[in-house]
C-alpha positions in Angstrom: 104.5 200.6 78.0 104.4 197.0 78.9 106.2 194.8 76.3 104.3 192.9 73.7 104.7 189.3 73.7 106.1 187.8 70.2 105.0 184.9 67.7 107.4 182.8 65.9 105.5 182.8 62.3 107.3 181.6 59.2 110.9 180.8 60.8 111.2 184.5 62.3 110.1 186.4 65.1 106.9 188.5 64.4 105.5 191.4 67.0 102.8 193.0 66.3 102.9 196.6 65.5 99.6 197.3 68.0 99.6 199.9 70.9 96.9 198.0 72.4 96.8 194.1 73.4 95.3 192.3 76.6 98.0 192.6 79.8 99.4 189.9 81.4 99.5 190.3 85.0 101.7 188.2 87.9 98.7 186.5 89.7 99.8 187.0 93.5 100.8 190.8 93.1 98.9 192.0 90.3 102.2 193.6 88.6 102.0 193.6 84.4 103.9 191.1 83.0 103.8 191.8 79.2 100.8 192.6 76.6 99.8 190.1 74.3 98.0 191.3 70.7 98.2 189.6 67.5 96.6 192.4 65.1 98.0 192.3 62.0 99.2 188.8 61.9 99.6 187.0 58.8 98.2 183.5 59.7 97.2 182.5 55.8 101.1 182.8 55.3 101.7 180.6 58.5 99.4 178.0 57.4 101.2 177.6 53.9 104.6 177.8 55.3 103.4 174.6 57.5 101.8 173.1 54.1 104.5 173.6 52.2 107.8 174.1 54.5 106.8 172.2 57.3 105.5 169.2 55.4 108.6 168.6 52.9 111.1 169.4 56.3 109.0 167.0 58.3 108.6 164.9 55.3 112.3 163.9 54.4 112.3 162.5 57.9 111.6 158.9 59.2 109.6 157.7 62.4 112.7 157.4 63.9 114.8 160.0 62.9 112.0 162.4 64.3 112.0 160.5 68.0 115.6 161.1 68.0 114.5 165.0 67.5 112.3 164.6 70.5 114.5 163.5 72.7 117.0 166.2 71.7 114.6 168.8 71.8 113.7 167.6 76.0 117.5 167.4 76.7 117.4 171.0 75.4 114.6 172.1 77.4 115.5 169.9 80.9 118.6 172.2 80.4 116.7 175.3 80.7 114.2 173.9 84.0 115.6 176.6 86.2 114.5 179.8 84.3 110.8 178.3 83.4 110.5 177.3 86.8 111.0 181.0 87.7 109.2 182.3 85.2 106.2 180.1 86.0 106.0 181.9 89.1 104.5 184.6 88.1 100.9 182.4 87.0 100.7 181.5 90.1 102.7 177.8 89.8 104.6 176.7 93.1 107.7 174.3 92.3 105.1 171.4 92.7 103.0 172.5 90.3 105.7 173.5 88.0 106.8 169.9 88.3 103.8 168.6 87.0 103.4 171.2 83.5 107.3 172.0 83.3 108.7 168.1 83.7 105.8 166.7 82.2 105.8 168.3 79.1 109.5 167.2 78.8 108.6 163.6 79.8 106.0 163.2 77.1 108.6 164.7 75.0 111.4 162.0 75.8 108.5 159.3 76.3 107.4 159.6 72.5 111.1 159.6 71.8 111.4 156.3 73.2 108.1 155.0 72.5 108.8 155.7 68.5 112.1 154.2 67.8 110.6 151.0 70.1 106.8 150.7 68.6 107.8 152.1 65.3 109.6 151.2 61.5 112.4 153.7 61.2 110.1 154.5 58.0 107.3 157.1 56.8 104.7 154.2 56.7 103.3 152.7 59.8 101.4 149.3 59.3 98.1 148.6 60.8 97.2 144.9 61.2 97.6 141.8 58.9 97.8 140.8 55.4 94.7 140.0 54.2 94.5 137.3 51.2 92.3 138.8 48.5 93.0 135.9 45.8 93.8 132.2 46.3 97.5 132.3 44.7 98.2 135.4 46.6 99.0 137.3 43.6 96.6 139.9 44.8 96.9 141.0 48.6 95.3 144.0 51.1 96.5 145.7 54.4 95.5 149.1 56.2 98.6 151.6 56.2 98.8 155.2 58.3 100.4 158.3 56.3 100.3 161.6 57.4 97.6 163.9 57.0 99.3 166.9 54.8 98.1 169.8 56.2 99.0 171.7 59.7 97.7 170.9 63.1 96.3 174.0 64.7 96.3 173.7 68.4 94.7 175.8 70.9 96.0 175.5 74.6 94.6 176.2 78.3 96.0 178.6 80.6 96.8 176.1 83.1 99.1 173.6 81.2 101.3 176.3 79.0 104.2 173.8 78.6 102.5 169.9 79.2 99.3 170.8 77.2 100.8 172.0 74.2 103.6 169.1 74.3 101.3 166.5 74.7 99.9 167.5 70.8 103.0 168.6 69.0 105.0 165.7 70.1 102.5 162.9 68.9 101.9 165.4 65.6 105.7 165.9 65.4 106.6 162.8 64.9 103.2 161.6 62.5 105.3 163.9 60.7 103.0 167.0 60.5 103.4 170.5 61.3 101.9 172.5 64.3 100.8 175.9 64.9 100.8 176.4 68.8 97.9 178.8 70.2 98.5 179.0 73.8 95.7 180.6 76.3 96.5 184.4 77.2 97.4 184.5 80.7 100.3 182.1 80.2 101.4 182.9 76.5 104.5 184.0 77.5 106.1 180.7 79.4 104.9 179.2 75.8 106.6 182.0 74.0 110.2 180.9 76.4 109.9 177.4 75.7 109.6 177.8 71.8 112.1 180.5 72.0 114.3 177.7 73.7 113.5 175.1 70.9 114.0 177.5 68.5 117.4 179.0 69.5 118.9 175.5 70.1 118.0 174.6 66.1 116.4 171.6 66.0 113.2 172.1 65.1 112.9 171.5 60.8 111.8 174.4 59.1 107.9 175.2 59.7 107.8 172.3 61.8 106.1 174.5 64.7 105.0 177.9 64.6 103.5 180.2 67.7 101.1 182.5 67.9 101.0 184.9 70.8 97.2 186.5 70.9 94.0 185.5 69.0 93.4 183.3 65.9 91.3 185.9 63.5 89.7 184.0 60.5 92.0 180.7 61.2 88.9 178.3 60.5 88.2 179.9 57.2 91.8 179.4 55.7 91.8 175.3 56.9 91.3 172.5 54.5 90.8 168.5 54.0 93.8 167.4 55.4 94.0 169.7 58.5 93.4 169.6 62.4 92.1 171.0 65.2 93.2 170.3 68.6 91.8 172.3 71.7 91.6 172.0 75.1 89.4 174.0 77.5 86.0 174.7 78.7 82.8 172.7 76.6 81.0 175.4 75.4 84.2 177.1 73.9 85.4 173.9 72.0 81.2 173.4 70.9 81.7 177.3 69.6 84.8 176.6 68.3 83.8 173.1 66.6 80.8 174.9 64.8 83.0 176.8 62.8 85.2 174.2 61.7 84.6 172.7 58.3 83.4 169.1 58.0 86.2 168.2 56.5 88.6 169.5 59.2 89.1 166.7 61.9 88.2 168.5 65.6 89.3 166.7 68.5 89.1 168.3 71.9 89.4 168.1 75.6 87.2 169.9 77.8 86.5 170.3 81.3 84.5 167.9 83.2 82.9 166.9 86.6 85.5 164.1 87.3 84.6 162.0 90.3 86.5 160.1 93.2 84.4 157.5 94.9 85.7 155.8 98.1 84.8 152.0 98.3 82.3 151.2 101.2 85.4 149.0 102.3 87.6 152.0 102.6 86.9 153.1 106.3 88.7 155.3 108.3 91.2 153.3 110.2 92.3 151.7 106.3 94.9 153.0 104.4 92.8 153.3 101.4 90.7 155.9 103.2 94.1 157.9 103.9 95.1 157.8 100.3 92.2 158.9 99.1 91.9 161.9 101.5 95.9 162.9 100.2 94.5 162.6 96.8 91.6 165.3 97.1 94.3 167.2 99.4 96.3 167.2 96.4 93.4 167.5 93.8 92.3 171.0 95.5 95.3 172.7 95.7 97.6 171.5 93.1 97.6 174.6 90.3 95.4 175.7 93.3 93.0 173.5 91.2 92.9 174.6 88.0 93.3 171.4 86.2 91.1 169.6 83.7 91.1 166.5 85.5 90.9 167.5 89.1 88.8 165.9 91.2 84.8 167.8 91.1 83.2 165.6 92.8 83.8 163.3 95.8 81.1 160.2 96.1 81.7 158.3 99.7 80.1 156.7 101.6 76.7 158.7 103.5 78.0 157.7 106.6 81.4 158.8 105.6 80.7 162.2 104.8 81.8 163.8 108.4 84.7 161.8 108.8 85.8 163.0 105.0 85.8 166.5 105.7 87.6 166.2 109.2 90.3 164.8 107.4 90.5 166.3 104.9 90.2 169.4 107.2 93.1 168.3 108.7 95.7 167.5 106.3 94.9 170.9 104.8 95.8 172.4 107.7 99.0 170.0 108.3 100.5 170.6 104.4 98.9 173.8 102.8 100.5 177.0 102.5 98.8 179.4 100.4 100.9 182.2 99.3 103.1 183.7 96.4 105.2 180.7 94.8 108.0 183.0 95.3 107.9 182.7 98.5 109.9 180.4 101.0 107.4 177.4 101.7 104.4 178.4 99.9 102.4 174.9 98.5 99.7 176.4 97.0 99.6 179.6 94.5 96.9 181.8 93.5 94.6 180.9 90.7 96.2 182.8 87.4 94.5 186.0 87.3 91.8 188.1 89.1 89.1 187.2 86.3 89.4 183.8 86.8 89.4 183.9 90.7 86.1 186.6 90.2 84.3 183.3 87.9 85.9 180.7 90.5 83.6 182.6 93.0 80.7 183.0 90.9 80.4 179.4 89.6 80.5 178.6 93.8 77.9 180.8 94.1 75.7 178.9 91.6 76.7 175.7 93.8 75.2 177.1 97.0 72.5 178.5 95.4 71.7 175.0 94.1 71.5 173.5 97.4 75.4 173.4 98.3 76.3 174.0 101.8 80.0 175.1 102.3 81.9 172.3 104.8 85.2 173.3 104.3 86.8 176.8 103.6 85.2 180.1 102.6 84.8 182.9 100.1 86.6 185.3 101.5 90.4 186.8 100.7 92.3 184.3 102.6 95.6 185.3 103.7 98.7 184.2 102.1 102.4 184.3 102.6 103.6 187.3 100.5 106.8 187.4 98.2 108.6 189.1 101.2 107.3 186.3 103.6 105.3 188.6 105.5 102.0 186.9 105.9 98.3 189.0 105.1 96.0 189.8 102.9 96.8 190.0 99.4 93.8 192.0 97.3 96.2 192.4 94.0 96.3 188.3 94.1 94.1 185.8 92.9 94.1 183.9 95.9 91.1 181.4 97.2 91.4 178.6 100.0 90.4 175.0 99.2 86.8 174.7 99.5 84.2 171.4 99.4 80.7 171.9 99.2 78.5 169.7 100.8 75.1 168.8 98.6 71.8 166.5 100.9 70.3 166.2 97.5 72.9 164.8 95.5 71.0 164.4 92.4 70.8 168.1 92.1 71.6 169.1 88.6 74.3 171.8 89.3 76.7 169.6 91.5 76.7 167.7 88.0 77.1 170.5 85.2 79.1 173.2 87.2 82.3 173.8 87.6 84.1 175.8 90.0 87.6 175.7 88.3 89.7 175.9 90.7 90.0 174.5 94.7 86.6 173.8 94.8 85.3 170.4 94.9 81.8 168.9 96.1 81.4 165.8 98.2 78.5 163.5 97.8 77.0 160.3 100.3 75.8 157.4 98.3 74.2 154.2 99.7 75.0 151.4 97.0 77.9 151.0 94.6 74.8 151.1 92.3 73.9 154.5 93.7 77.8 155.4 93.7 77.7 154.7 90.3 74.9 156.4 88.8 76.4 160.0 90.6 79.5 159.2 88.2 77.3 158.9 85.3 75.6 162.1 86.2 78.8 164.0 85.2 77.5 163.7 81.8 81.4 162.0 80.3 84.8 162.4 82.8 88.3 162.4 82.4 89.1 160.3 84.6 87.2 158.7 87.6 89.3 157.3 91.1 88.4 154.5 93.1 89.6 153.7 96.7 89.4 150.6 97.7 91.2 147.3 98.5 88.1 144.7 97.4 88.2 143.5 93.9 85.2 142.8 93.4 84.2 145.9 94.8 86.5 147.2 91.5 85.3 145.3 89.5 81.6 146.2 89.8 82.4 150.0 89.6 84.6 149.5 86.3 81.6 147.8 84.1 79.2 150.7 86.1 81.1 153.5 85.2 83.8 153.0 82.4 81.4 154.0 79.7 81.6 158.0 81.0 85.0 157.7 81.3 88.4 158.2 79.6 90.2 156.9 82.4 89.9 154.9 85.5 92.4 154.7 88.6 92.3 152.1 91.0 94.1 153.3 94.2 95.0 151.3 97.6 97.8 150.9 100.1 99.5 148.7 97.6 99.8 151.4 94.9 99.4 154.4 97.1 103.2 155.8 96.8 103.8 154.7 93.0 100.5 155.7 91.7 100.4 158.8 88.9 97.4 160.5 90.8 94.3 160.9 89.7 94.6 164.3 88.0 98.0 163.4 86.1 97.7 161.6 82.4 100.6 160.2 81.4 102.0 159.9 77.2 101.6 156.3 77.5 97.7 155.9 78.2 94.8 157.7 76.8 94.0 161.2 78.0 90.6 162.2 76.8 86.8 161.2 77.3 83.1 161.3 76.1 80.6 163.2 76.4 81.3 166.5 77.9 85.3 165.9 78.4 84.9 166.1 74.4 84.9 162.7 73.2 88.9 163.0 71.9 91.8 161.1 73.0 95.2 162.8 73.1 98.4 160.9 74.3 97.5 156.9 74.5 101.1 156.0 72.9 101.4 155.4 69.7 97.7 155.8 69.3 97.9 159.4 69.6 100.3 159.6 66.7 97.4 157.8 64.6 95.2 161.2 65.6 97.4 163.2 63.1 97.2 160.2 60.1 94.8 158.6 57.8 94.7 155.0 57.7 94.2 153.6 54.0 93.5 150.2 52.6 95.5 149.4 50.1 95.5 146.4 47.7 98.0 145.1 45.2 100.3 142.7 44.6 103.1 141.4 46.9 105.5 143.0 45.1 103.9 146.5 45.3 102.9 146.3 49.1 106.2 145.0 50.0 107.9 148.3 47.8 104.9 150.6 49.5 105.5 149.3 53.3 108.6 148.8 53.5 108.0 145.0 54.3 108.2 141.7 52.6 105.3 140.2 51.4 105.1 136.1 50.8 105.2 135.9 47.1 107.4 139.3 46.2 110.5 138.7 44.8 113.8 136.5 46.6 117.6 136.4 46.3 119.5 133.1 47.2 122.3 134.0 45.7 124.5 134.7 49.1 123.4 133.5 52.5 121.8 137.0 54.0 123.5 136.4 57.2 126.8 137.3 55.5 125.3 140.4 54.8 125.6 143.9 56.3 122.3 146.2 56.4 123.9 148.1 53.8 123.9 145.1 51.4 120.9 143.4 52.7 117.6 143.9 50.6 113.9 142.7 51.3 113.9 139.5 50.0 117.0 138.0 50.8 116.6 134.7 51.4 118.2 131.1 52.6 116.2 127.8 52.2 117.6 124.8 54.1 117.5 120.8 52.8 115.4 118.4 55.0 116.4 116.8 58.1 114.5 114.0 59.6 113.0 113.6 63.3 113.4 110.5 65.0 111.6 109.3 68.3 115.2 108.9 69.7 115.3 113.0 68.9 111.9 113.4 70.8 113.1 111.6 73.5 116.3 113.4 74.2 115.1 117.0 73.8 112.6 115.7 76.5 114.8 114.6 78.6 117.3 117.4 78.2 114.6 120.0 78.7 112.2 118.2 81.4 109.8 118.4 78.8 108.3 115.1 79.3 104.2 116.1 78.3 102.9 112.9 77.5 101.7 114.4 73.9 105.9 113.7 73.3 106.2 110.5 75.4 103.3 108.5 75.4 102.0 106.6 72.9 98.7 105.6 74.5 98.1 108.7 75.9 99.2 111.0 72.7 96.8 108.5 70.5 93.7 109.3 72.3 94.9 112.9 72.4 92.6 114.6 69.0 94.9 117.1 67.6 97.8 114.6 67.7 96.5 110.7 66.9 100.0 109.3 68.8 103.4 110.7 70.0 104.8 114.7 68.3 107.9 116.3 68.3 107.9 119.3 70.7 107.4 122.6 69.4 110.0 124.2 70.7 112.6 121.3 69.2 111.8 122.2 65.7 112.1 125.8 66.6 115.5 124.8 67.7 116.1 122.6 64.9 115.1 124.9 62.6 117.6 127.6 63.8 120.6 125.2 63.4 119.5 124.8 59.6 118.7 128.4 58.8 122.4 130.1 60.4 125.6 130.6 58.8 127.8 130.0 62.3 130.7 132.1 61.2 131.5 135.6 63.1 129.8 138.1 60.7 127.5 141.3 60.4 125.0 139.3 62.4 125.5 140.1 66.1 123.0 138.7 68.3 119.7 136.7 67.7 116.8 138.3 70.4 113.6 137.6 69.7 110.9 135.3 68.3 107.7 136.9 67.9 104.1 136.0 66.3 105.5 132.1 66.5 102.3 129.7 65.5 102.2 125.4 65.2 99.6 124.4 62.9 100.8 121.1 61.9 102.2 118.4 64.3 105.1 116.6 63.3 105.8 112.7 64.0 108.5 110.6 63.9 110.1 109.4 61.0 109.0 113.1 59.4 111.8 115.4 58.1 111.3 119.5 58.4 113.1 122.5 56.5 113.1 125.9 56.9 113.2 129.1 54.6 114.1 132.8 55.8 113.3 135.6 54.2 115.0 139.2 55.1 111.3 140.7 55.8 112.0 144.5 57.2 115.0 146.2 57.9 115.1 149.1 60.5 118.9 150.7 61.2 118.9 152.2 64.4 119.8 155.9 64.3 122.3 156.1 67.3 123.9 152.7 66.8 125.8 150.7 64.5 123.5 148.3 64.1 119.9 148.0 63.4 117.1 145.2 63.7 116.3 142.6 61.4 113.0 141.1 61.3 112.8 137.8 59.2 110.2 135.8 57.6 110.7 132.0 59.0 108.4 129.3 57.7 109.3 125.4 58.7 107.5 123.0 55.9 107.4 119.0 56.4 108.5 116.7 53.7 105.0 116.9 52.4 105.3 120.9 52.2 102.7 121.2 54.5 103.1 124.5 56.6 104.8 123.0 59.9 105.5 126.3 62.2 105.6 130.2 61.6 107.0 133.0 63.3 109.4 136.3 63.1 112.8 135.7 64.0 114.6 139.3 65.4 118.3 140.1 64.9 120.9 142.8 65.4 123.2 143.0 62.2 125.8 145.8 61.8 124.9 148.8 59.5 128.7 148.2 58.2 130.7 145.1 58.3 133.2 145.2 60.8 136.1 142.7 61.2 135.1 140.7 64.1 138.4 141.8 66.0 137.1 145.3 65.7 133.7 144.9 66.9 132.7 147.3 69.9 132.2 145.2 73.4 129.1 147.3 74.1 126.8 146.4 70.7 123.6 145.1 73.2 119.9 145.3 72.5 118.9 148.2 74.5 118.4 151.3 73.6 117.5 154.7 75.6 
């Protein structure tokens, strides 16, 4: 009997004790892979583990330390490329496709590693705007803050994506800081099953940090709380199904298929590049995962009089690049879809299109033949083969070019007459993914992006300028939004940092500075100072929130102005003339230059010595809000205001607190000034060459 596929539930390896289970079957030959049941699991014990293991593993860990987990966890898996590629195979997934679910889901794993030691406190708290003042002494102060939810975040997977799709939740869910329970579709459960296996062997992954379930979810929605999630990606009427047994206090988020639309710009003719671009990006739409992808392209809007000259082309490069076999096969560019049942609803849903009015312009119906495993070349009736096919609608308002979808190489092509016509088709789609755009003419952009980017999650402007770097239009990536309304589900997953927000609740929270400053992790104006040793002769072990230097007055003179002006080429007349500066109304006659206090202020603020301080690189939020004349005399005060070591290095980041005052005490300039200070002090002699600002 075929072998049945395991979960990972509870830190062990679970298999259930069923003789029965759904069979997994290589989708060019037909040949059983494994069987996948999950009778008999215990999921209410793999929810508490994640509530009570997972969260206090995930817990003890900061922002940072987590990203550093990431990354480890994609050098782990970038290590094992060869074998998934291989055993990818067997879905159906050339080495191209491969490249796009295998590498992908390690880039978003390594690009949340970067992106949360970068955009993030190497803390448990993230921050969410400004201090607000809630009393006039500022004894009594409010800000929004993101924790982590403290339940577990179910996800449930599509076949098509079995390593991307589930990375692109646990790693934003990973590093919130809460635990996951990975669901992946049937008919690719076991390349999910080899990648966790991977992650699990290699022992990074905190205790009930992630947990797998091979098979079905019995009763899951029934044992989830306040405090829990729901992610899922597939069809719409699965995650409406799914979303109606969900409790109210459950947060659902999902992405569905939609009817995503390409539109070529009137501009892009056939001799422009733009008009070659877009005809490689349908090429590559219809046959990458042989279609099968959330965010291919459903619907092509061009031009009426384009319509013929679309289909040759596209004709044509099909013919020039495509190779439909087995993936294990010598040359093959396009695999099978990944199992008989779906090619069988492929079919069926093309049916509906023709029956709706559709006229088939490119490809057919029938078995195409394929380049086998053995490189013979033939039919292939155990496979799940179909050629590309566009559809062709003269009524292009027809309802089913809008609501059906053939998931897989099948894609419909649609004449408009006006970018306002153009535009409307794209609406029809009911909420996309992600709309393309050919063209070249900005304002021809520009006119389609207020039309359209209400139904949309994303849009992608493509030309010859962008052509070779562009993403594609069926490829998200972890730093941008991947979601949209309507019928893609109205969720967002990825967008950066914002998809990390997705697995946290954002509180207000009011107190005093003292409180806020202990609760964030950040110094408030009006907590508590130290003067007692200038901070800059401080390491980050004996630094503390709050430490503070205040400098004595110096005075500006118009000799001062004069030379920083002529030093800098700074000669605006606000700084050298008095005629012109008088009539000027923010100023009333001649002002020191901003950026000479800023420099100023510097020389009274640092201890110059060699110290723990290493570099100075950055000024950030830096306002003037009072002008300062000659014959005026500044100070400065700098408070230690957050503290974030860096988890590879021997240094970390500084952020202080600088305020420059006149002699009147009148708020002269604000702003953050950044630093890198050593974790330990180090005798200068013995300082590394190499301490710099970057980081991988």
């Amino acid at each position: 009997m075929t072998e049945l596929l395991p979960s990972y539930l509870q830190g062990a390896w679970w298999t259930s004790a069923s003789d029965d289970g759904t069979i997994v079957r290589d989708a060019s030959t037909g040949a059983e892979i494994v069987r996948v049941d999950s009778a008999g699991i215990d999921l209410a014990g793999a929810v508490e583990y994640a509530r009570t293991v997972g969260q206090q593993s995930l817990g003890a860990l900061t922002f940072h330390q987590r990203a550093l987990l990431l990354k480890q966890m994609a050098t782990v898996l970038n290590e094992h490329r060869d074998e998934l590629y291989e055993l990818s195979k067997a879905s159906g997934s050339t080495v191209r496709d491969s490249l796009s679910d295998i590498d992908g889901g390690i880039g978003v794993l390594f690009t949340y590693s970067s992106k949360g030691r970068r955009e993030l406190p190497n803390a448990t708290v993230l921050l969410d705007g400004p201090v607000e003042p809630l009393s006039k002494d500022g004894s009594f102060l409010g800000r929004h803050v993101y924790t982590r939810l403290p339940g577990v975040a179910v996800q449930i997977n599509a076949f098509n994506f079995p390593m991307w799709g589930a990375l692109e939740k646990f790693a934003p869910a990973f590093l919130a800081g809460v635990p996951s329970i990975v669901k992946p579709a049937t008919p690719t459960a076991y390349i999910a099953e080899a990648w966790v296996r991977i992650l699990v062997d290699s022992g990074l992954l905190p205790d009930g940090s992630l947990q797998l379930v091979s098979g079905s979810l019995p009763g899951i929605f029934d044992l989830l709380r306040l405090g829990d999630l729901v992610a899922f990606t597939g069809s719409a009427s699965t995650a409406a199904r799914l979303r109606a047994q969900t409790s109210d206090d459950v947060r659902f988020t999902s992405e569905t298929d939609s009817i995503n639309a390409s539109v070529l710009g009137p501009d892009a003719t056939p001799e422009t590049p733009e008009f070659d671009a877009y005809v490689k990006q349908l090429m590559i739409e219809l046959t990458t995962k042989a279609g099968q992808k959330c965010t291919a392209i459903r619907r092509a809007i061009v031009p009426a009089e384009l319509v013929d000259p679309l289909v040759a082309a596209l004709q044509a490069k099909i013919a020039e690049r495509v190779v439909i076999g087995d993936p294990h096969a010598e040359g093959v560019t396009m695999g099978p879809l990944v199992s008989a049942e779906q090619r069988e609803e492929v079919l069926r849903q093309v049916s509906a299109l023709r029956a709706a009015g559709g006229e088939l312009l490119l490809g057919s119906t029938d078995a195409p033949e394929v380049v086998r495993a053995d490189g013979s070349i033939g039919l292939a009736p155990e496979g799940a083969f179909v050629a590309p096919i566009l559809v062709g609608f003269a009524d292009t308002t027809a309802r089913a070019v809008h609501e059906v979808e053939a998931f897989g190489p099948v894609a419909s092509v649609l004449g408009y007459g006006s970018l306002e016509e153009a535009a409307e088709l794209v609406g029809r789609g009911g909420g996309s993914l992600v709309t393309s755009v050919a063209t070249k003419d900005p304002a021809v952009a520009t006119e389609l992006l207020t039309r359209i980017a209400a139904y949309n999650g994303r849009v992608l402007f493509l030309n010859r300028d962008d052509a070779r770097t562009s993403t594609g239009h069926g490829s998200p990536v972890p730093h941008l939004v991947h979601g949209g309304p309507g019928r893609a589900g109205g969720g967002e997953e990825l967008g950066g940092i914002r998809a990390v927000r997705h697995f946290m609740q954002r509180t207000a929270i009011q107190g005093t500075p003292e409180i806020l400053t202990a609760i964030t992790g950040v110094w408030h104006t009006g907590a508590g100072t130290d003067r007692a040793v200038h901070p800059f002769r401080k390491s980050l072990a004996e630094l503390r929130l709050g430490d503070q230097v205040e400098s004595g007055l110096r005075e500006l003179s118009l000799a001062d102005i004069e030379a920083f002006a002529h030093s800098t080429g700074d000669t605006f007349y606000a700084h050298m003339d008095e005629e012109a500066a008088a009539a000027n109304p923010f100023f009333g006659g001649r002002v020191a230059h901003g950026y000479l206090l800023v420099s100023w202020a510097a020389g009274l603020f640092v201890s110059p010595e060699p110290g723990p301080v290493l570099a100075n690189y950055g000024l950030e939020n830096l306002r003037f809000v009072t002008p300062v004349k000659p014959g005026d005399a500044i100070r400065v005060t700098l408070t230690a205001k957050q503290i974030t070591p860096r988890e590879t290095d021997a240094y970390g980041e500084v952020r202080w607190d600088a305020v420059i005052h006149n002699q009147r005490d009148e708020v002269v300039a604000t702003y953050d000034v950044l630093t890198l200070v050593e974790k330990q002090l180090v005798p200068s002699t013995e300082r590394s060459d190499d301490a710099k600002g970057a980081e991988d």
